[in-house]
C-alpha positions in Angstrom: 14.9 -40.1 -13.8 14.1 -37.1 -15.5 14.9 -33.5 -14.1 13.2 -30.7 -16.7 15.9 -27.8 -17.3 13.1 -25.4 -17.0 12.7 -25.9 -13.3 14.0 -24.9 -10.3 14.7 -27.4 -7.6 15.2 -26.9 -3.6 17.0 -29.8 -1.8 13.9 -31.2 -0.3 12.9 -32.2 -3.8 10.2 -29.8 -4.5 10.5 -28.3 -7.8 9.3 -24.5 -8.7 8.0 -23.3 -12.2 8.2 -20.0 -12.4 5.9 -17.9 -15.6 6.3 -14.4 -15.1 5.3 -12.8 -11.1 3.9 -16.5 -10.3 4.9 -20.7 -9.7 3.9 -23.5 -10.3 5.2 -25.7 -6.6 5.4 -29.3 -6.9 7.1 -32.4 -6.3 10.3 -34.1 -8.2 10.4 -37.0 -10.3 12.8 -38.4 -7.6 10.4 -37.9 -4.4 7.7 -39.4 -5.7 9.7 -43.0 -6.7 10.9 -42.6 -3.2 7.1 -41.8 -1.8 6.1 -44.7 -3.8 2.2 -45.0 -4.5 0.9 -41.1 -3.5 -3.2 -41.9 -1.6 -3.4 -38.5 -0.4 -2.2 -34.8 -1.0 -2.8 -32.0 1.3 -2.8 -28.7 0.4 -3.5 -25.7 1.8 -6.0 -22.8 0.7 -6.3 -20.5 -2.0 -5.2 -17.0 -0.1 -2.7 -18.5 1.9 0.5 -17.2 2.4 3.9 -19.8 2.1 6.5 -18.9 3.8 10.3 -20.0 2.5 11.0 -22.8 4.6 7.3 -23.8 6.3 5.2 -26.5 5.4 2.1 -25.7 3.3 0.8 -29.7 3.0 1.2 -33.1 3.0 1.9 -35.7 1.1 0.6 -39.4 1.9 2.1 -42.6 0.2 1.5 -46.3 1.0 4.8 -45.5 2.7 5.0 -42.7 4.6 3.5 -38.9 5.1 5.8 -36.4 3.6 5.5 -32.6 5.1 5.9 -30.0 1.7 7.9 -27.4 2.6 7.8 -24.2 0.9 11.0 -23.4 -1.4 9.6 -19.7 -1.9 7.3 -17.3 -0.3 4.0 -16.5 -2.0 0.2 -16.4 -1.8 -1.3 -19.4 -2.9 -3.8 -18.2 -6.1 -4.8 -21.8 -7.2 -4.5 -25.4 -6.3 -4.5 -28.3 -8.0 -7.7 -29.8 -7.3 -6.9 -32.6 -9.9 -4.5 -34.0 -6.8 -8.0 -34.5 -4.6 -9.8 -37.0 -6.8 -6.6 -38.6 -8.6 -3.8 -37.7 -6.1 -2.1 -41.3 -7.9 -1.3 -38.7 -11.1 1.6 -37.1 -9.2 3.1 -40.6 -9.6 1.8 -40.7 -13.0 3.6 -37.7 -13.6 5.2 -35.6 -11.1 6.2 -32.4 -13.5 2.7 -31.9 -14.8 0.7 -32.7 -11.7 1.9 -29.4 -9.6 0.4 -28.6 -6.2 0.1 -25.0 -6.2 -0.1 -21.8 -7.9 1.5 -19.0 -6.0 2.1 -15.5 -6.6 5.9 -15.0 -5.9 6.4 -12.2 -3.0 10.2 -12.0 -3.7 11.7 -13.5 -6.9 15.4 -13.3 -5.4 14.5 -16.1 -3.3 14.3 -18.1 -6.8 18.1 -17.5 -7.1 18.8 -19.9 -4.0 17.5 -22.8 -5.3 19.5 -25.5 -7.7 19.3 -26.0 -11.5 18.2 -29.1 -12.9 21.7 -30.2 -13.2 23.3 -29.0 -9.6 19.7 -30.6 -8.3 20.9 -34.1 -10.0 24.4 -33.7 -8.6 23.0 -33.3 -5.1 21.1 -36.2 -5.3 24.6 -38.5 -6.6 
């Protein structure tokens, strides 16, 4: 499994990269072996707000349906339309296919979520 060092990671295996005021919000490496084949992603609107905590989409596998939940609060600014056409590419490669784009509202909420290490020790 691979877990970049230049990502943030909340326990519900959603990573965040952050450049500068915005993030990029997808899924691990990890959820998306445990999703297995990805048919579907949901997402929501450019202009949204995500609230820490709240869903914002879903993700559909051959298994199951897999509510995103925010790790930060933001206002979506771009989604991945990619994840419409070839939503498979998250499997592909979860680090580079993100979800959204979001423009953070409060960067301290970054400090709550795990590094890449303390993200693979939590899942030991």
């Amino acid at each position: 499994m691979n877990y970049p060092s230049d990502l943030k990671y909340a326990k519900n295996h959603i990573w965040v990269k952050v450049e500068d005021d915005e993030a990029y919000i997808g899924i691990t490496d990890y959820a998306q072996e445990q999703l297995g084949e990805i048919l579907f992603v949901e997402m929501p609107e450019i202009g949204d707000e995500l609230s820490k905590g709240e869903e914002f989409g879903v993700v559909e596998s051959s298994k199951v349906a897999s509510d995103l939940v925010a790790p930060i609060t933001g206002e979506v600014v771009e989604i991945n339309e990619k994840l419409d056409d070839e939503p498979e590419y998250i499997n592909e490669n979860a680090y580079d296919a993100w979800i959204v784009k979001i423009k953070i509202a409060d960067k301290s909420e970054l400090d709550e979520l795990m590094d890449s290490s303390n993200y693979e020790t939590a899942l030991a």
